[in-house]
C-alpha positions in Angstrom: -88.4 63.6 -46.1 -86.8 61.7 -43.2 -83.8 60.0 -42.4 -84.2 56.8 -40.4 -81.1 55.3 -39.7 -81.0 51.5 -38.4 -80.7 50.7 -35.1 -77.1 49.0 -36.2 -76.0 52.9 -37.4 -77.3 54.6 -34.0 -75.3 52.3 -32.3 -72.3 52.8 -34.0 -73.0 56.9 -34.1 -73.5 56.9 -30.3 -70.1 54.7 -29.8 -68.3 57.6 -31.7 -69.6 60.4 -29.6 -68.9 58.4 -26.6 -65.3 58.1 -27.7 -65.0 61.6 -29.1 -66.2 62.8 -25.7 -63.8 60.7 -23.8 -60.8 62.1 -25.8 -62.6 65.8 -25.2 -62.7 64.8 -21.7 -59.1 63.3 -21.8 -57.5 65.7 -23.2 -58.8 68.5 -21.3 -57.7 67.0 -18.1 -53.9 66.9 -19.6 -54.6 70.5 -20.5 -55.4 71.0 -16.8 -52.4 69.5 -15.4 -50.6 71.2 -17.3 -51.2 74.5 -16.5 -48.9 77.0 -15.5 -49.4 79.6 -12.8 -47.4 83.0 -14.0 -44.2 84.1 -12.2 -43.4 80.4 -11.5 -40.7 78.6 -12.3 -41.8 74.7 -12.9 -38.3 72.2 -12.6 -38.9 68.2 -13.3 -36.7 65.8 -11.2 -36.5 62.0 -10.8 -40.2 61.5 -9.2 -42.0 65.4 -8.6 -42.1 68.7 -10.3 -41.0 71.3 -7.9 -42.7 74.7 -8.8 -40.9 77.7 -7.0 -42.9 80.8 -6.1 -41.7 83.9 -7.9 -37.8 85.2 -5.8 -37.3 81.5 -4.9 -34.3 79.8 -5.0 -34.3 76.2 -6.3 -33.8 73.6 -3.9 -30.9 71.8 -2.7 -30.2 68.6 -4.1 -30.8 66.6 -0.6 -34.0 68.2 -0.4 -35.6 66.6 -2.8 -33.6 63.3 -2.6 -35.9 63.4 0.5 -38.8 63.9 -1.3 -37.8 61.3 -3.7 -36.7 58.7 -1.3 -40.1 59.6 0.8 -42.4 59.1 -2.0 -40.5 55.9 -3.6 -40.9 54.4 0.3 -44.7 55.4 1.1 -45.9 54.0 -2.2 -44.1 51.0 -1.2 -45.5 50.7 2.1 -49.4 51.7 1.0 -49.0 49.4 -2.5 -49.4 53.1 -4.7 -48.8 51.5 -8.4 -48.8 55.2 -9.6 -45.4 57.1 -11.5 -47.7 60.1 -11.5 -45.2 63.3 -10.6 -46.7 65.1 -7.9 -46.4 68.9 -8.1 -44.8 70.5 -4.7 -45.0 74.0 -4.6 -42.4 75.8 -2.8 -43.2 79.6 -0.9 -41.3 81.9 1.2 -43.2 83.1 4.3 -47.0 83.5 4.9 -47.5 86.2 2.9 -46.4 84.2 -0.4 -48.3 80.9 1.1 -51.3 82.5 1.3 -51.0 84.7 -2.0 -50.1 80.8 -3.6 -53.5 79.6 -2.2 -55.4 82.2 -3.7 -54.2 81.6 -6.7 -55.4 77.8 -6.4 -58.8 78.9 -5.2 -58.3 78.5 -1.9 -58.9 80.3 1.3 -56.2 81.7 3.4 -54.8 79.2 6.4 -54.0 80.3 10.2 -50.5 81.0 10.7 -49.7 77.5 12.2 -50.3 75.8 8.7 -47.0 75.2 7.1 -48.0 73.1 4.3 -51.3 72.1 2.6 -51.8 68.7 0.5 -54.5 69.0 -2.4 -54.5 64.4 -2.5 -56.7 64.1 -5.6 -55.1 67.2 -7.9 -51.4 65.8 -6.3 -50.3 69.0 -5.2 -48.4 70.0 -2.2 -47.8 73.9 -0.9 -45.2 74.3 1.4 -43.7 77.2 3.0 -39.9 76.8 3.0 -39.5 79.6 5.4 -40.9 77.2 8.4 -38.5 74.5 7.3 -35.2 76.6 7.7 -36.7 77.7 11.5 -38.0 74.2 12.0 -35.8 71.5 10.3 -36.9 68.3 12.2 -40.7 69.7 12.5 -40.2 70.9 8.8 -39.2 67.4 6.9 -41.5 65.4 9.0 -44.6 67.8 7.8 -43.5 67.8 4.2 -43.6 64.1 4.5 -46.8 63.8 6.0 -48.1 66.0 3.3 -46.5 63.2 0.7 -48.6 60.8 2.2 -52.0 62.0 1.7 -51.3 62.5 -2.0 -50.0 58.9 -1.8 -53.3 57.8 0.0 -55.2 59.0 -3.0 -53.6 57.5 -5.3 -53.4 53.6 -3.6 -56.9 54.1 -1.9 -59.2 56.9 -3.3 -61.5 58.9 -1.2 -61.1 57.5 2.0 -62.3 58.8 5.5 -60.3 61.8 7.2 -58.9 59.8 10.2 -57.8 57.4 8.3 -55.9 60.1 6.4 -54.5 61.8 9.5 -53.6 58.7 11.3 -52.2 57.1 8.1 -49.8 60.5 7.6 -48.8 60.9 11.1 -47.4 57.2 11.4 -45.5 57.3 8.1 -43.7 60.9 9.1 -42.8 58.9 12.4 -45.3 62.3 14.2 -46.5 60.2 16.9 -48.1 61.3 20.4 -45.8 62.2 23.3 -46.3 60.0 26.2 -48.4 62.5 28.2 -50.6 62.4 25.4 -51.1 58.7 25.3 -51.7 58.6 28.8 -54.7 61.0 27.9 -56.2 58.8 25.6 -55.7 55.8 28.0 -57.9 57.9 30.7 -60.6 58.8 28.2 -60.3 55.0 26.9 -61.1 53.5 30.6 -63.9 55.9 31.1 -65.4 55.0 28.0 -65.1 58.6 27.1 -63.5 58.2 23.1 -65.2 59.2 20.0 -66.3 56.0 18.2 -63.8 55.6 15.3 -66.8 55.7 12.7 -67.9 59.4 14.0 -64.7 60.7 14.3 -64.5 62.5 11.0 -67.5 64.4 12.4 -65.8 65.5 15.5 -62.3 66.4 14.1 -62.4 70.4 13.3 -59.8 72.3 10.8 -57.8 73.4 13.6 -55.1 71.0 14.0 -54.5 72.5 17.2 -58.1 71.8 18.5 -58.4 68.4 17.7 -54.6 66.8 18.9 -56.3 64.3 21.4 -58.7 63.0 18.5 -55.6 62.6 16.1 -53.9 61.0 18.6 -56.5 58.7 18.6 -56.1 58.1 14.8 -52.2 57.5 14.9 -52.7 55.5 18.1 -55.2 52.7 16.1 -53.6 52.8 13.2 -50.3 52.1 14.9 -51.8 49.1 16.4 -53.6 47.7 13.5 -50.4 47.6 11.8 -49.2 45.4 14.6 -51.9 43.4 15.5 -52.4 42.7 11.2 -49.2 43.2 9.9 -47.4 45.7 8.1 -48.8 44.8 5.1 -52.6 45.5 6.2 -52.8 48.8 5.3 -51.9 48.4 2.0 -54.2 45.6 0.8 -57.3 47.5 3.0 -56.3 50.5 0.3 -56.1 48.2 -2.7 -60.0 47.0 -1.9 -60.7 50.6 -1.4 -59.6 51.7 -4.7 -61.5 48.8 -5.9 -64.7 50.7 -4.6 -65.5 49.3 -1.0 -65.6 51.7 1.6 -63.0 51.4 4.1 -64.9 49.6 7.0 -66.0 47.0 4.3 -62.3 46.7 3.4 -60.9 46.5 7.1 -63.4 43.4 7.4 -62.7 41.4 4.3 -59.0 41.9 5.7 -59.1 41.5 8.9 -62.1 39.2 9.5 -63.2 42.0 12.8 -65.7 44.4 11.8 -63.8 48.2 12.4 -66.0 48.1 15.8 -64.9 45.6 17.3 -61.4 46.4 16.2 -61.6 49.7 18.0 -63.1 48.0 21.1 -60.3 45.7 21.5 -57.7 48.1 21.0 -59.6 50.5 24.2 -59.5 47.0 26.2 -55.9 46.9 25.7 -55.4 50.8 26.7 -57.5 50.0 29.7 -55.1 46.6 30.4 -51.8 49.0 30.8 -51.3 51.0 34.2 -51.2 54.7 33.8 -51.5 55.2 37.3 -47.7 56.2 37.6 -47.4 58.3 34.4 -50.4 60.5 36.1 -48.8 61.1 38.9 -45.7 61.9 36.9 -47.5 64.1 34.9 -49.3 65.6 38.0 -45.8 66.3 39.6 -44.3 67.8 36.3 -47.6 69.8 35.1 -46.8 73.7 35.0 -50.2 73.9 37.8 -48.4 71.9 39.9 -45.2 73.5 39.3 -47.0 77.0 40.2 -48.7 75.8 43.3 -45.3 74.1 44.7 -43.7 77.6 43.7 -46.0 79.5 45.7 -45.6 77.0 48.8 -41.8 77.3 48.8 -42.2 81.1 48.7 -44.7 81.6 51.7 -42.6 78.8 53.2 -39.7 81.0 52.7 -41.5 83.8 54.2 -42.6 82.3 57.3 -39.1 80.9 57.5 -37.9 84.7 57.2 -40.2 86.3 59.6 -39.2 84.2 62.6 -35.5 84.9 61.9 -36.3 88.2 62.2 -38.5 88.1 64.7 -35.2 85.5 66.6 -32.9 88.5 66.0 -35.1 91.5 67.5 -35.5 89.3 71.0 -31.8 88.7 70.6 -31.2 92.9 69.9 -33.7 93.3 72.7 -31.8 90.6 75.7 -28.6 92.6 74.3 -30.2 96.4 75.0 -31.4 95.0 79.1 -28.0 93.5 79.5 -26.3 96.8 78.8 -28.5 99.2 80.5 -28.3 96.8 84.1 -25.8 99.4 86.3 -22.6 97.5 87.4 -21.6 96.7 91.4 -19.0 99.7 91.0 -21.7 102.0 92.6 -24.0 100.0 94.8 -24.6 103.0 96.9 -26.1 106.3 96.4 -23.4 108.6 98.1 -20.7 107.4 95.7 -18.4 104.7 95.7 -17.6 102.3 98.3 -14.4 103.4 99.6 -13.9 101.2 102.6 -13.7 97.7 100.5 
């Protein structure tokens, strides 16, 4: 015998499983989130969970009024509508950074990474050790970590310069003046990465890749100007939306990303950096070295002919004293009859 259920039923059966699932689905992501890694203490403030590594100490309290007051400004600035509480997970030195990671499924980091940002899980690991040798370096990294959790939120899965160039302008990590003359060079030689291939070109190694970043910061900072500062923000609400961030910069802007990037070389080419390369010429440690060198064989040379000036002075003083007086000027004795 067989069942056969109208079409009216099947709908209705498949509408249940659909919602079932969904709540499965739900409920195991709350289950995820909430999730506790042994040996660590989890403490809720205002805006973020801190979770301290096993021995740490918790935090004092204008610590994370920074984190608070970072978090309530960047989702300000990039239009974040999310109260989610990030978790920020605080280690001591790289052997508990590193042991943290593992226990996150991820692979150990070089030395020089004091802090990792997880945007879509909204997790931060940050090694407090590096803060307390590094305040300034330290805060400004923590909050450049903030904002890539914050980027996910307001604008998805977005490209990785847009990321890094985003980050570095909100934690106020700009280029040093040296640097920007770099990227004005490589800008009037036509020598720069084209913005839509940078992701391709930008390795893991911060260190590796500080002239391309610089690029990143450098554009973003001048879109913000050329746009306004509230550009950013609406680029990442269209993003969420589902366009892809070029699409988004267009619809904004009304210049395709290209021809953005173009204009913003043109006006790197515009400016004279024929002073600050001299400068930095002068002030390079080469230079330095080579003008060392020169003063010391200057020095030399200067040193050899003073002693070269005191042996023909030691040698005029030896003939003057061995010339015989006028108190003999014969050879049977003095002169008797003056």
């Amino acid at each position: 015998m067989s069942l056969i259920l109208p079409k009216s039923w099947l709908w209705f059966f498949g509408l249940l499983f659909c919602l079932v699932s969904a709540g499965v689905e739900a409920q195991s992501e709350r289950q995820q989130s909430l999730d506790r890694l042994s040996g660590y203490e989890y403490v809720n403030t205002s805006f973020f969970e801190v979770v301290l590594a096993p021995g740490m100490n918790s935090p004092k309290e204008s610590f994370n009024k920074i984190i608070d007051d970072t978090l309530v400004d960047v989702r300000s600035w990039l239009g974040s509508p999310s109260t989610r509480k990030p978790q920020i997970y605080l280690v001591h030195g790289r052997s508990g950074f590193n042991s943290l990671l593992a226990e996150l499924g991820i692979g150990e980091k070089p030395d020089w990474v004091p802090a990792l940002a997880l945007p879509g899980s909204g997790v931060i690991v940050f090694d407090m050790e590096y803060s307390r040798r590094n305040p300034a370096e330290g805060i400004s990294t923590l909050k450049h970590e903030i904002v890539h959790v914050v980027l996910a939120e307001s604008g998805g899965a977005l490209p990785r310069w847009v990321h890094e160039g985003i980050a570095q302008s909100l934690a106020r990590q700009s280029p040093g003046p040296q640097k920007k003359r770099e990227v004005a060079v490589h800008a009037y030689f036509g020598e720069l990465v084209p913005i839509n291939e940078m992701d391709q070109y930008l390795p893991i190694s911060h260190q590796r890749a500080t002239t391309l970043y610089a690029v990143s910061v450098m554009f973003i900072d001048w879109t913000r100007f050329r746009y306004g500062e509230g550009f950013h923000a609406s680029v990442l609400r269209q993003c969420k939306a589902g366009m892809s961030w070029d699409q988004a910069f267009f619809e904004e802007s009304g210049e395709t990303l290209d021809s953005a990037f173009e204009l913003w070389q043109n006006s790197l080419k515009a400016g004279s950096v024929l002073p600050g390369l001299i400068l930095d010429l002068l002030i390079s440690w080469k230079t330095i070295a080579v003008m060392v060198v020169i003063a010391a064989l200057v020095q030399q040379k200067r040193r050899r002919r003073a002693l070269e000036a005191m042996k023909q002075a030691e040698l005029e003083e030896e003939e003057q004293q061995s010339w015989n007086s006028q108190q003999s000027p014969t050879s049977d004795g003095q002169n008797t009859r003056d």
